[in-house]
N, C-alpha and C positions, 0 to 999 in steps of 0.2 A: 770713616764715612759710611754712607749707606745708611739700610732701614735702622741698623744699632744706634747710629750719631743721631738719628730724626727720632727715635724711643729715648734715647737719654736729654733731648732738650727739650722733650716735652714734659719726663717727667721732670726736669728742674725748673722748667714753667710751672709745675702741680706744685711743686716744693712752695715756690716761691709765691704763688698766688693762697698758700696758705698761712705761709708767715706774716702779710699783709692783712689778713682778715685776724690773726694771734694781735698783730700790733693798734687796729680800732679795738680801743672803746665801747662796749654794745650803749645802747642809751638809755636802758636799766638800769646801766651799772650807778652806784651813788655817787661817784667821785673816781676821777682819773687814779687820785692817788693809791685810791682805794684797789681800784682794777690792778694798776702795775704793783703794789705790796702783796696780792694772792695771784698774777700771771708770772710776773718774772722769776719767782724760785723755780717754775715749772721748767720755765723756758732753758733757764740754766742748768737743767737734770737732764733737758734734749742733749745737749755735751757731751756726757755719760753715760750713753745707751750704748748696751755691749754686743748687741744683736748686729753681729755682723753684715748680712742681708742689708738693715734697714738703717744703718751708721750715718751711711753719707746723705741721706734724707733728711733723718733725727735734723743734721747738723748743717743742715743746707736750711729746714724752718726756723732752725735757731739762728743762725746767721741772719738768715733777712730779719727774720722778729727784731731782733736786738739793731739792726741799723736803721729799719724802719724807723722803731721807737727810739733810736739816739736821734736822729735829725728831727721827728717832731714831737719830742717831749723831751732835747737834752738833761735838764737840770733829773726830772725824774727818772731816766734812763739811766743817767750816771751813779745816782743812789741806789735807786734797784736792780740795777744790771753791771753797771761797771768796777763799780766799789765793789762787791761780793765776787765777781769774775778775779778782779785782780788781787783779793787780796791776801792768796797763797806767796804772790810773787813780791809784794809789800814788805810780809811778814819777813821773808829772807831775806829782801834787802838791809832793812831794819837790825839782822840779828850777828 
């Protein structure tokens, strides 16, 4: 509780309010698909940021990017984000 509990949900308010502006679209962009085939490798390297300090950040923008963009652009989320997420775990099943 206290001032530490009111700094840590604000900063997952900052987390969060930046994974939402990671998951629009700028309106430059040419094409949705275009956007998610050059933002979601990125977003999936948030994952594997080794910087202790900044981990649970990294993977709190990653987390909302990625749910944001599953609920409103399922089909392209699943191609660019959940198919390459999961397919360490595929591959084992498979072998």
């Amino acid at each position: 509780g206290g001032a530490g509990a009111e700094a840590a949900a604000l900063d997952w308010r900052k987390c969060d309010a930046v994974g939402k502006i990671l998951a629009a679209c700028p309106q430059q962009c040419l094409s949705l698909e275009d956007y998610y085939r050059q933002v979601c490798p990125q977003i999936l390297d948030l994952l594997h940021i080794q910087d202790k300090v900044a981990v649970r950040q990294f993977q709190r923008v990653a987390t909302t990017t990625l749910l944001t963009m599953a609920r409103e652009q399922p089909e392209l989320a699943e191609r660019h984000l959940l198919q390459p997420l999961l397919a360490p775990l595929r591959r084992c099943s498979q072998a």
